[in-house]
C-alpha positions, 0 to 999 in steps of 0.5 A: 147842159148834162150832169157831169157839167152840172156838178162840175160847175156847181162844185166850182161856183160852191168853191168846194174842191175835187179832194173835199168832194170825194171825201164827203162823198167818200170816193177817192180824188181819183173817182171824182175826177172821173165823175166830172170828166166822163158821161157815165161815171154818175150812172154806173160807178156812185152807188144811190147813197152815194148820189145823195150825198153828192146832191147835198154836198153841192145843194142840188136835188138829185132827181133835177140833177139826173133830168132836165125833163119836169120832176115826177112824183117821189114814190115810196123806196119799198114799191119797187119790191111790190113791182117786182113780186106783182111782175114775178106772180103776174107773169110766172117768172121766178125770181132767178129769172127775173134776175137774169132779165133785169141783168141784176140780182135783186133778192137782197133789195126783196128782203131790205127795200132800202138797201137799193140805196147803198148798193145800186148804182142808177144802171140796177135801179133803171134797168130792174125798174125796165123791166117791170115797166116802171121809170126809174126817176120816180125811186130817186128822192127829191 
């Protein structure tokens, strides 16, 4: 089963509908049904935030919603700053350049770490997480 089943038919069983869903989550009706219908909807339209309060909504963890692999260990919303400075320092790559090989800029995440969670969508946060070696289910909250 993959995630958009997943919260398709969790939502089904909850007897929440598509217009209640995207108004808690704060989405159009429009978006949500998109988010049912296509694979990578989840991955690149929700920012993090926004996962979450889908997960809350249909009472589901977001890292089990995201994996049918075994649940990794939570780690901290600030290390993924400290991997990326340590990646920067380590191999002599600006900042700017870390950027332009993660494919996303990440100075504001550098200045207020929780920031990721309202505005990375899971394509930033599994991509900058690449390219600094780390696996990105480990930043998502249980």
């Amino acid at each position: 089963m993959n995630h958009r089943q997943i919260i398709h038919d969790t939502r089904e069983v909850l007897g929440i509908s598509h217009d209640e869903a995207a108004a808690f989550i704060g989405i159009s009706s429009t978006h949500y049904w998109d988010l049912e219908n296509h694979d990578d909807e989840l991955f690149t339209t929700l920012a993090l935030g926004e996962i979450i309060h889908l997960c809350r909504l249909l009472q589901l963890l977001p890292r089990h919603l995201l994996s049918c692999e075994p649940i990794l260990p939570t780690r901290q919303p600030e290390e993924p700053k400290h991997l990326i400075l340590s990646y920067c320092r380590d191999t002599s790559t600006p900042i700017d350049k870390f950027e332009e090989q993660a494919g996303w800029e990440v100075q504001h995440f550098l200045t207020d770490p929780q920031s990721h969670f309202q505005k990375w969508n899971l394509d930033c946060l599994r991509d900058v997480c690449s390219a600094v070696g780390a696996n990105y289910k480990e930043f998502i909250p249980s």
